[in-house]
BATIMI-437791 format. One line per 4 residues: number of its first residue (from 1); their letters; for each residue z, x, y of C-alpha. Coordinates in Angstrom, 2 decimals. Example, Ala and Ser with C-alpha at 12.3 -4.5 7.8 and 13.67 -1.06 7.14 Angstrom:
1 = as = 7.80/12.30/-4.50; 7.14/13.67/-1.06 $
//
This chain:
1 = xxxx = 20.06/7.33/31.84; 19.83/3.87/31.48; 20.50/3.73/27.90; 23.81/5.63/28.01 $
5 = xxxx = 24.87/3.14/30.87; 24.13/0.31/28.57; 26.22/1.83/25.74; 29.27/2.55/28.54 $
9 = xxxx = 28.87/-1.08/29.55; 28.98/-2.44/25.71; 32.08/0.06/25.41; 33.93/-1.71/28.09 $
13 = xxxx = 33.54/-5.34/26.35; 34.42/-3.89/23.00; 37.97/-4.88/20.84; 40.68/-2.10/20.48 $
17 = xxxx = 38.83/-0.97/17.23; 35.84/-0.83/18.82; 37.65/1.48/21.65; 38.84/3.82/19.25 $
21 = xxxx = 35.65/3.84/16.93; 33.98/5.32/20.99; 36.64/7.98/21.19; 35.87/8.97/17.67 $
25 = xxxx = 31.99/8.99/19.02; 32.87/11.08/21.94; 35.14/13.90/20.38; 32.01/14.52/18.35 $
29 = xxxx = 30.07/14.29/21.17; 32.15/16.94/22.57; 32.02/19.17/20.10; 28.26/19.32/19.59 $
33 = xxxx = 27.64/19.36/23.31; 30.33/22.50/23.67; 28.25/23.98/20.93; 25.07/23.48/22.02 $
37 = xxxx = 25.94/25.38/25.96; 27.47/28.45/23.70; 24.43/28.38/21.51; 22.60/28.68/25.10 $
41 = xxxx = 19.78/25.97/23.81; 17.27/25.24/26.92; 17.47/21.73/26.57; 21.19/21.48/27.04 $
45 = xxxx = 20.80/22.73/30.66; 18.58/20.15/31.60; 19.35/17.30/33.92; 20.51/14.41/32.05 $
49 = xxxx = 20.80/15.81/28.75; 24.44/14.86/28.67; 23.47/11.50/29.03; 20.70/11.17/26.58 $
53 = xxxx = 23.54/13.11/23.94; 25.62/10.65/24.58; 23.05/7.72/24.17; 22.04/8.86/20.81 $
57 = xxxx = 25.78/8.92/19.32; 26.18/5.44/21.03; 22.54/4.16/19.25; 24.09/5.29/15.68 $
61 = xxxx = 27.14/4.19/13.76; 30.34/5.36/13.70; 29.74/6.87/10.41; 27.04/9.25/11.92 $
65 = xxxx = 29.40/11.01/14.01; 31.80/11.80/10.96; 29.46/12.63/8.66; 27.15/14.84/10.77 $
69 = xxxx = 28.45/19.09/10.50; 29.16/19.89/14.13; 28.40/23.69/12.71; 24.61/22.36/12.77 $
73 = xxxx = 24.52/21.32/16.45; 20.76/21.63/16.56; 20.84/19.29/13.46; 21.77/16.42/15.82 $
77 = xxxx = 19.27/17.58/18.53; 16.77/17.35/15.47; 17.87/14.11/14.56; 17.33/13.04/18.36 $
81 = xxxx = 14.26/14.08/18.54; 13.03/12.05/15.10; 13.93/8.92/16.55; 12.09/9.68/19.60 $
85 = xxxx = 9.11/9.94/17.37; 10.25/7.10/15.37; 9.69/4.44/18.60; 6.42/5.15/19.38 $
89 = xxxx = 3.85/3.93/16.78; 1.68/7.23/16.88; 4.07/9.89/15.87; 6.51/7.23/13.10 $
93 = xxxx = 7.02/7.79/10.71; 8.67/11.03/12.01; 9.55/13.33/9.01; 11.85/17.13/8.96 $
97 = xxxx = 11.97/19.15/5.86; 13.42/22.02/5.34; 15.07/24.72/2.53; 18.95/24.37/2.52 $
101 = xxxx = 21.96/26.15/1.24; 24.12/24.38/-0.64; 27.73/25.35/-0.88; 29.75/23.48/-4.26 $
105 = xxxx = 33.38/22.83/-3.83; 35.67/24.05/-6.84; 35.81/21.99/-9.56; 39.36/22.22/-10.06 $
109 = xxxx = 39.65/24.96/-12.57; 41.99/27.62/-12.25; 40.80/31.35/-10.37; 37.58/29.39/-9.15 $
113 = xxxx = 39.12/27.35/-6.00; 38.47/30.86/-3.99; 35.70/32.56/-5.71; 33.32/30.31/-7.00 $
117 = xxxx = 32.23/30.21/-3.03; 31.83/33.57/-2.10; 30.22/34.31/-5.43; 27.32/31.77/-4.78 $
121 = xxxx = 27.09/32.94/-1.18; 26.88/36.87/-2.06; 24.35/35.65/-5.22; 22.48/33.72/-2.70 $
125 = xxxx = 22.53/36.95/0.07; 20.54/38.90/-2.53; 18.49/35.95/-4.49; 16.87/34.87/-1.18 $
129 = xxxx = 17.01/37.68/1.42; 17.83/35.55/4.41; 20.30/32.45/3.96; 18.67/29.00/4.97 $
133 = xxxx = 20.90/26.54/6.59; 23.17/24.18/4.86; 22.59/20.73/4.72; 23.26/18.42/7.90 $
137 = xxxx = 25.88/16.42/6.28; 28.46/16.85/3.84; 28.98/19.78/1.00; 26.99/18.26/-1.41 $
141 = xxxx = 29.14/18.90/-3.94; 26.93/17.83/-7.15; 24.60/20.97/-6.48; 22.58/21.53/-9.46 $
145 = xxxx = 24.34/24.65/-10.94; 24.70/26.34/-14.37; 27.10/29.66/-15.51; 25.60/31.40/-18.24 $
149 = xxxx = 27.30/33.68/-20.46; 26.05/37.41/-20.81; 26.62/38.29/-24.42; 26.59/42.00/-24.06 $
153 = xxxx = 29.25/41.54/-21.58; 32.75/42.83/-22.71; 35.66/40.57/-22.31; 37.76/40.73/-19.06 $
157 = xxxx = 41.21/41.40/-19.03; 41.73/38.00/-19.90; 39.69/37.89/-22.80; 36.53/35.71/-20.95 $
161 = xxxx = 33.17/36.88/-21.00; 31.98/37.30/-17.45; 29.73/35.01/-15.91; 26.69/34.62/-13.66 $
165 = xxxx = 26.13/31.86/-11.27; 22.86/30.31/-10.89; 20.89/27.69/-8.60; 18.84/26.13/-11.16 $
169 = xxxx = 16.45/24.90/-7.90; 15.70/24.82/-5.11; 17.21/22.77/-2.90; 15.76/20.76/0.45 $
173 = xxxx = 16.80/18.54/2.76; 14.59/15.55/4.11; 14.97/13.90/6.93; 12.55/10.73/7.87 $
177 = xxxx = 12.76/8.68/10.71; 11.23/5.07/11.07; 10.95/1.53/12.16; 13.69/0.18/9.76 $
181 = xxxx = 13.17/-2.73/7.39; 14.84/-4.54/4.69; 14.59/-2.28/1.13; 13.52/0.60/3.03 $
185 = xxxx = 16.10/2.54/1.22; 15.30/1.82/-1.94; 11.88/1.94/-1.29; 12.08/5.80/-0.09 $
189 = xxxx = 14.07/6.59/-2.91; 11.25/5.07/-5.53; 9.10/7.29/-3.45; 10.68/10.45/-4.04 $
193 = xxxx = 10.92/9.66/-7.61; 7.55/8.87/-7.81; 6.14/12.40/-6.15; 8.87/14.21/-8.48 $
197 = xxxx = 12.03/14.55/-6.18; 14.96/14.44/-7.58; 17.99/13.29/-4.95; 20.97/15.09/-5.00 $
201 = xxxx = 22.55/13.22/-2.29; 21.66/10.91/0.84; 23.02/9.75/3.85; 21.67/6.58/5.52 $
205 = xxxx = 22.02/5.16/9.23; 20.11/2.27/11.35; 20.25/2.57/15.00; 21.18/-0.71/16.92 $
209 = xxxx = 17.82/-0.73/18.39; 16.26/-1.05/14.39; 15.60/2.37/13.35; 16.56/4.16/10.40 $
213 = xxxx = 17.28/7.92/10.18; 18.10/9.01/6.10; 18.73/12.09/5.10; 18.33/13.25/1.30 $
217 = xxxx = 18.80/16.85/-0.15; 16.31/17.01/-3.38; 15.02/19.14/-5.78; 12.12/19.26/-8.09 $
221 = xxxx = 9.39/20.24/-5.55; 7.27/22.21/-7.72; 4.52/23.57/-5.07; 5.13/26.17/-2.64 $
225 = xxxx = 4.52/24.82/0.80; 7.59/22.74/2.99; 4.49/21.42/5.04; 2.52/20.42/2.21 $
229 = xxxx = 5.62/17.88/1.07; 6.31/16.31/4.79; 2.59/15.58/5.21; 2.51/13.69/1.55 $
233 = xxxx = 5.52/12.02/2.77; 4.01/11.04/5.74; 0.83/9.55/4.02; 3.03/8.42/1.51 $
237 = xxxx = 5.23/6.43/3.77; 2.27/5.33/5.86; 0.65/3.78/2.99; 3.75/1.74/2.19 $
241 = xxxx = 4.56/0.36/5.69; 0.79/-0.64/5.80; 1.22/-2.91/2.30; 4.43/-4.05/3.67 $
245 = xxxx = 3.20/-5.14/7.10; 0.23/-6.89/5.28; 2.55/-9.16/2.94; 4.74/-9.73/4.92 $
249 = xxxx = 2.09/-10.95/7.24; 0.27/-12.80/4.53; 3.46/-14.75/2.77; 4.52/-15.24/6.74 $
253 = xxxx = 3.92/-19.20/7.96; 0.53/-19.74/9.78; 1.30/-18.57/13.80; -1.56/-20.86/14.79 $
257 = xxxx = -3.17/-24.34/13.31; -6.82/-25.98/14.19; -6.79/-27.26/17.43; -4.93/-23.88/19.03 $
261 = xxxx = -6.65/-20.73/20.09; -6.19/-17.96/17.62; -3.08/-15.76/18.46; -4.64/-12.72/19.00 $
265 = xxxx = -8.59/-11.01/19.57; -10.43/-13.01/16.63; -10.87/-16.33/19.07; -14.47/-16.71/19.79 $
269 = xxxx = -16.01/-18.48/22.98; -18.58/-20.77/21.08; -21.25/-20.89/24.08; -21.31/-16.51/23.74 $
273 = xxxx = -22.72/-18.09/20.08; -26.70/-17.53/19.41; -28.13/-19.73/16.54; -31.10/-18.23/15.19 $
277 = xxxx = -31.77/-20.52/12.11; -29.98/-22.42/9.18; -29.69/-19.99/5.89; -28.24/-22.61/3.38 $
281 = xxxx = -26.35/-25.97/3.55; -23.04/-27.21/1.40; -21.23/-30.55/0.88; -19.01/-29.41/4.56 $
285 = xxxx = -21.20/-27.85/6.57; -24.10/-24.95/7.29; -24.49/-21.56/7.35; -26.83/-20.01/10.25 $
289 = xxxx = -27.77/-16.95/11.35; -26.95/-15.68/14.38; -26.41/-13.04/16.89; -22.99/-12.82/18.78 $
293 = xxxx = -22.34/-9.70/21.29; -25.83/-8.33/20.01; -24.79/-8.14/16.67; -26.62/-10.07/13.91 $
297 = xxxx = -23.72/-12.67/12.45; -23.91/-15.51/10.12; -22.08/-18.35/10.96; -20.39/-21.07/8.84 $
301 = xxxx = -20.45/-24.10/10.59; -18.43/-27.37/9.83; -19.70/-30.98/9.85; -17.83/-32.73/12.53 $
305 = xxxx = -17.84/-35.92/10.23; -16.16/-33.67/7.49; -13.45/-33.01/9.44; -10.07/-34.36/7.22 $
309 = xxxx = -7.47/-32.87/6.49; -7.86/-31.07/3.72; -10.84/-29.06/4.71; -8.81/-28.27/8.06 $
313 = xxxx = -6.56/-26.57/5.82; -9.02/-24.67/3.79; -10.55/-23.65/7.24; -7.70/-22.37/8.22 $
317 = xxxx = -6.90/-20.75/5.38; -10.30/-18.83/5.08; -9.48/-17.60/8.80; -5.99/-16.32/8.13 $
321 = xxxx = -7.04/-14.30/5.34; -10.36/-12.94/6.50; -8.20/-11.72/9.50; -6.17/-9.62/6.94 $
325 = xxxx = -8.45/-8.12/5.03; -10.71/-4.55/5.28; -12.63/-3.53/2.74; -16.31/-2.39/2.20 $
329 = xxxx = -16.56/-4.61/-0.81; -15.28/-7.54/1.47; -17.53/-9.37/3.47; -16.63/-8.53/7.28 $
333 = xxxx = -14.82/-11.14/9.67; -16.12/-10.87/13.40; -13.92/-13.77/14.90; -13.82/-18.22/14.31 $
337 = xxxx = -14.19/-20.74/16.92; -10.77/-23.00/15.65; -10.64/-25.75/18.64; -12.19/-28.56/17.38 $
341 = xxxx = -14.51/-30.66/17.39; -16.17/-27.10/16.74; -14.60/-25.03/13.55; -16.80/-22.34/12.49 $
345 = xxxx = -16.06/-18.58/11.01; -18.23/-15.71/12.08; -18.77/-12.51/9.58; -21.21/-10.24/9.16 $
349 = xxxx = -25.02/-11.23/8.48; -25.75/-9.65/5.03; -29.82/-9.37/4.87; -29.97/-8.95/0.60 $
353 = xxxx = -28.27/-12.82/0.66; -26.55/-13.66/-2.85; -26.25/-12.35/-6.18; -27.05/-16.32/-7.24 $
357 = xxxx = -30.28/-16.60/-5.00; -31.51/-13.01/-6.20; -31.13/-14.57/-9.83; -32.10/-17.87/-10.13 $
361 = xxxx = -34.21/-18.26/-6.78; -35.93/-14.94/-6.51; -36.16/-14.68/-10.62; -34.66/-11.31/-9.98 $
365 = xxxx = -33.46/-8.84/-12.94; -30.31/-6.47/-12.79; -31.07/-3.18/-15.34; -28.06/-1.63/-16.28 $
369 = xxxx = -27.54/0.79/-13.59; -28.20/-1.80/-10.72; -25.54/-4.09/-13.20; -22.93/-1.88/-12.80 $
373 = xxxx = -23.43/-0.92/-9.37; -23.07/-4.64/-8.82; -19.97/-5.06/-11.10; -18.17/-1.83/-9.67 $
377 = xxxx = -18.37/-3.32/-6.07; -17.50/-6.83/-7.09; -14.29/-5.21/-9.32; -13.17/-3.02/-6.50 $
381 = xxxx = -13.19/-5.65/-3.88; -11.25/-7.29/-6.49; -8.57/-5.04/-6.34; -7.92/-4.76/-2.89 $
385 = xxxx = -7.20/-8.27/-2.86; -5.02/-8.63/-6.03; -3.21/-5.57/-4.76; -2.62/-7.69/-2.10 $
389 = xxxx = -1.35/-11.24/-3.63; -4.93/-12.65/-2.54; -6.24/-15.06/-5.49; -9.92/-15.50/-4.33 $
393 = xxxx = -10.38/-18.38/-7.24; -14.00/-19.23/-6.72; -15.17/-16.18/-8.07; -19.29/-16.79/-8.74 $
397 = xxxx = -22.62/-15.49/-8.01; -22.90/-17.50/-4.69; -19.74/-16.02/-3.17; -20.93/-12.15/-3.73 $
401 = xxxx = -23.54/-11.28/-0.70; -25.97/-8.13/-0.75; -26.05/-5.80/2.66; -29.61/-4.29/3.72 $
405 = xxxx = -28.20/-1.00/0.96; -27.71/-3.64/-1.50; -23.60/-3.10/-1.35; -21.89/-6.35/-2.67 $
409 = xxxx = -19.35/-7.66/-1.07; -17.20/-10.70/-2.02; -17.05/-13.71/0.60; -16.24/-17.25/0.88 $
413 = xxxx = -12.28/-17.40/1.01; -12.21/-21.17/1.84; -9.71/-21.95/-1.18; -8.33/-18.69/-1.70 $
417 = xxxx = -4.80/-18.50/-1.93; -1.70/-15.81/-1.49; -0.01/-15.93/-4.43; 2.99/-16.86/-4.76 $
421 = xxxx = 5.85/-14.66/-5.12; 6.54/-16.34/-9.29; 3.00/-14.92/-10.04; 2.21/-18.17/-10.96 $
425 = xxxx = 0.04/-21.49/-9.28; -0.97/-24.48/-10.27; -3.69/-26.98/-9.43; -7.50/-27.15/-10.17 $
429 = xxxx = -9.69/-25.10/-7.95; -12.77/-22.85/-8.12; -16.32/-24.33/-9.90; -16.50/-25.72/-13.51 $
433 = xxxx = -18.95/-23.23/-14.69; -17.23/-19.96/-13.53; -13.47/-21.55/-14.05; -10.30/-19.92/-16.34 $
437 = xxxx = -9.05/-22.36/-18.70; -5.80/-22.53/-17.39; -7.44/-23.61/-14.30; -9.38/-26.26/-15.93 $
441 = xxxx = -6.16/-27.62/-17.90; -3.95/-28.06/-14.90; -1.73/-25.24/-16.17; 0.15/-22.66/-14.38 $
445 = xxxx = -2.33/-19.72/-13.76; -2.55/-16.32/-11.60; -4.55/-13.72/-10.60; -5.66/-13.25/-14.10 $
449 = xxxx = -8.32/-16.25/-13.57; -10.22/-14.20/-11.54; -10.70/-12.30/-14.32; -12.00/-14.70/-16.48 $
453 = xxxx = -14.51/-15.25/-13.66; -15.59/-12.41/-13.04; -16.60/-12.63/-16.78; -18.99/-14.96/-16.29 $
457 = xxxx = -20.53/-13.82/-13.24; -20.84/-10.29/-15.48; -22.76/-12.36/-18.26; -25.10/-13.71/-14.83 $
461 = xxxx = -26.05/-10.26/-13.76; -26.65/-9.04/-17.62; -28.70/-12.41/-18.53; -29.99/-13.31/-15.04 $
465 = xxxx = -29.35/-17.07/-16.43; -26.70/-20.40/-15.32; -23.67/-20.31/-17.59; -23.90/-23.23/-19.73 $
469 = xxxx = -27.26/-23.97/-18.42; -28.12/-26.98/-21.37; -24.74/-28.96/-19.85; -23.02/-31.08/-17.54 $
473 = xxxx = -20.25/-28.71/-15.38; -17.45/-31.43/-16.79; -18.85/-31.11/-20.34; -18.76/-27.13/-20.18 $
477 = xxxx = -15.31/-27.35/-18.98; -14.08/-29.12/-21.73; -15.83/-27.60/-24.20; -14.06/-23.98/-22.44 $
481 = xxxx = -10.87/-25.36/-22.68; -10.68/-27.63/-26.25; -13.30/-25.19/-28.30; -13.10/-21.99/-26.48 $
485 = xxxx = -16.64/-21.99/-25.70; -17.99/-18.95/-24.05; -21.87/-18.07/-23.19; -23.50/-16.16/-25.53 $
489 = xxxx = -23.64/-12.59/-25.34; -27.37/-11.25/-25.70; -27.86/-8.81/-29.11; -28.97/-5.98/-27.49 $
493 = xxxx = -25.93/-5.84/-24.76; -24.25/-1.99/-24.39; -21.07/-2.40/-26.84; -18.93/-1.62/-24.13 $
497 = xxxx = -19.89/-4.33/-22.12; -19.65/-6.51/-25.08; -16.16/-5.36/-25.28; -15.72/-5.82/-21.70 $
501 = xxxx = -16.49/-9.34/-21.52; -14.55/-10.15/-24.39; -11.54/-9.15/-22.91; -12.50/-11.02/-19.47 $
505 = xxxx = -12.70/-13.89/-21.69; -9.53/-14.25/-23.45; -8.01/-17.02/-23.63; -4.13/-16.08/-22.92 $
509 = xxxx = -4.20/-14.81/-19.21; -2.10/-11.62/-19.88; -4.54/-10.16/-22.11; -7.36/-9.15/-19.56 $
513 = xxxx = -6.88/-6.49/-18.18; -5.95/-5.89/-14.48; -9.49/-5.02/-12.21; -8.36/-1.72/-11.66 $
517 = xxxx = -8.51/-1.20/-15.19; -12.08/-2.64/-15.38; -13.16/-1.01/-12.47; -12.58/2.49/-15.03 $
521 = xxxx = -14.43/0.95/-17.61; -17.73/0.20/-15.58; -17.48/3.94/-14.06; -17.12/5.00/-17.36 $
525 = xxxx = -19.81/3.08/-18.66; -21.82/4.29/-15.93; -21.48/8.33/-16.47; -22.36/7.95/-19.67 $
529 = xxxx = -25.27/5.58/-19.30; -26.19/8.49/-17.16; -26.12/11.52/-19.58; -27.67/9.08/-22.01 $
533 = xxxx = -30.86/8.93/-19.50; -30.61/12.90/-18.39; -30.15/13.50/-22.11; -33.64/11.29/-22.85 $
537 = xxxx = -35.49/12.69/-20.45; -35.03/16.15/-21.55; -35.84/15.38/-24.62; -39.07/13.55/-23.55 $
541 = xxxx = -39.84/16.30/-21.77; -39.08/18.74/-24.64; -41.60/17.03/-26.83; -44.69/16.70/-24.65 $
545 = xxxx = -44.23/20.46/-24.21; -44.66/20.53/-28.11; -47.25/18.64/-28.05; -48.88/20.10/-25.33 $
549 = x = -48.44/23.27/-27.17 $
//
């Protein structure tokens, strides 16, 4: 097999230690193959399974081979199998558990060296019926266990009350297999924690091809089913190698510039382009709509003649995150055309337009249900993108866009920003009316300006008016900054909302709250807006039957 061959060849360039360190490998080998043939297992008669064996010692370090009990032979064939899995993207991350027994060594005091063992064992014969397995590796020696004195016991001949030894849990022993990366480890381990595990002991190893195989006996699993903890490790582990991928990917350094196709599927052949007609116009270019692939699209279009370097960069930072990000409360990115003279970003055509147009164009009004609808969506795209170090810092009316179901979804990322890994960035962005004073003062800020944004565009939707309508932007952003201006909140505004906005508002960053948080309050506020209506109705309904009466 041609791995095997390409561990023989590596042996044969190795140092003395590293000779010694493959005769090590190989004894174990021995011993687990020899095991295997007596054990009769099917796959240990077939051709090349030597070879493969061998490989998979040869892939792992030395350590492997001392650690792993040659008594569990099918442990290793197990452990083979795992990292098969591992390799291909569909079946990784590969996960095993299963119930173990767990044999203590003596714990030096006298009479126990001999007995302490058997006792557990014959215990454990009539505790669980059948005995499960012991662990792959090691004894495991911290086991979990407690003696507990029988009062109505008499004394032995030596004058100690007899004993009873008991496993105070149950034990199990997870194996997981995956692509390995740096704080993997640790980050399993936080894992378990988090779902309840406790971890007794662990054993870690990295193939030379990049894959980890760690091994943990735990305790604390409090439901019944093996299966139901390796699929919520699976989902678990899924979910973090998804968040990892994507920062990584995000903090990584641009893989392509303007001028250069795209480096993977979002590059768009302008001429396959239909322009339908112009939707709105900015200070750097036009938005149309059009069709691309039969698909309705609008398509932001840069002047040629606005073409410096600066909005090169924010062009090319609007592509590299839109290519990132999935989320229904995040406007859709089709593709971009990036070779110039030609820069333009395709996403999805949303038919309801903006939140700002609905307001102050169409003279639109928001009741309080359609409100929160609005601020829900707006607060959960929010998340997603704090969650992942996104800043979007030009939160406003004109950036959230209505589908055909009148779903909001947050667009324009043409200055927003990953964050950087202090928390905290500097420089003024984003537009007067809508902007944190931290922003405005040239301070340090973070994600918490969004906040403060989304304030405002929450006093929009409940007034259906400009913030700071009777002044200049510049004047309102002083006046934010120097007086702690805010717009007035209408009388008859819900208290909670009141509250709400108040807290979007404050002036030291730390105290808004996170969107996740105000994505509870708005649900909240939105049940009971609810039974306040069902409850009306009724009673409506209760007192025309009176009256009718």
């Amino acid at each position: 097999m041609g791995d095997s061959d390409s561990c023989s060849s590596r042996a044969s360039e190795w140092s003395p230690s590293r000779g010694r360190e493959r005769g090590l490998k190989a004894e174990v080998f021995q011993e687990v193959k020899h095991r295997l043939k007596e054990l009769e297992v099917d796959e240990a008669a077939g051709p090349g399974f030597e070879d493969e064996l061998w490989a998979h010692f040869c892939m792992l370090p030395l350590r492997y081979a001392l650690d792993v009990n040659t008594e569990r032979a099918m442990d290793v064939l197990m452990h083979k199998k795992l990292l098969h899995m591992a390799r291909d993207p569909l079946t990784r991350p590969a996960v095993e558990v299963r119930l173990v027994q767990v044999h203590p060594t003596s714990d030096g005091n006298p009479g126990e060296d001999s007995s302490v063992h058997s006792r557990f064992t014959n215990e454990g014969d009539s505790l669980f019926g059948n005995l499960h397995s012991p662990p792959a590796f090691g004894m495991f020696a911290n086991t979990e266990l407690s003696y507990e004195t029988n009062e109505s016991d008499a004394p032995d001949s030596s004058g100690s009350m007899s004993r009873k030894l008991q496993l105070t849990r149950q034990q199990l022993e997870v194996t997981i297999s995956t692509k390995d990366k740096t704080k993997l480890l640790s980050g399993l381990t936080c894992l378990m924690s988090e779902i309840g595990l406790n971890i007794r002991e662990a054993h870690a190893f990295c193939t030379i091809d990049g894959y980890s195989l760690d091994v943990f006996v735990v305790d604390g699993w409090e439901h019944e089913g093996i299966e139901e903890l390796r699929d919520r490790l699976v989902e678990e582990i899924l979910s973090i190698e998804k968040q990892s991928n994507f920062k990584q990917e995000l903090s990584s350094p641009m893989q392509y510039h303007v001028g250069s196709p795209l480096s993977d599927v979002w590059e768009i052949d302008f001429s396959l382009l239909k322009f339908k007609h112009k939707i709105a116009s900015g200070s750097n270019g036009d938005l149309f709509k059009g069709v691309f692939r039969s698909q309705d699209v609008a398509i932001k279009v840069l002047r040629t003649e606005c073409l410096n370097g600066d909005i090169q960069r924010e062009f090319t930072q609007e592509v590299y995150i839109l290519r990132k990000v999935r989320h229904k409360n995040v406007v859709q990115f089709i593709g971009a055309c990036t070779r110039p003279p030609i820069l333009c970003v395709v996403i999805e055509f949303m038919p309801g337009g903006s939140v700002y147009d609905f307001l102050h164009k169409q003279k639109g009004v928001f009741k309080l249900p359609a409100l929160l609808r609005v601020a829900i969506d707006v607060s959960k795209g929010m998340t997603y993108l704090h969650q992942n170090n996104i800043i979007h810092r030009d939160i406003k009316a004109a950036n959230l866009l209505m589908d055909e179901n009148e779903v909001v979804k947050i667009a324009d990322f043409g200055i927003a920003r990953v964050q950087h890994q202090s928390g905290i960035m500097t420089a003024e962005t984003g537009t007067y009316r809508w902007m944190a004073p931290e922003v405005i003062g040239h301070k340090p800020y973070s994600h918490k300006a969004d906040v403060f944004s989304f304030g405002v565009v929450l006093w929009e939707l409940l007034t259906g008016k400009l913030p700071y309508a009777n002044m200049t932007p510049l004047q309102a952003a002083v006046s934010v900054v120097q007086q702690g201006l805010r717009p007035a909140i209408p009388r008859n505004t819900h208290p909670l909302l009141v509250e709400l906005l108040e807290k979007c508002w404050q002036q030291e960053p730390s105290l808004r709250p996170e969107f996740s948080e105000i994505t509870g309050i708005l649900q909240c506020m939105t049940k009971k807006n609810f039974e306040d209506e069902r409850a009306t109705k009724r009673r409506n309904i209760g007192e025309s039957y009176q009256g009718n009466g």
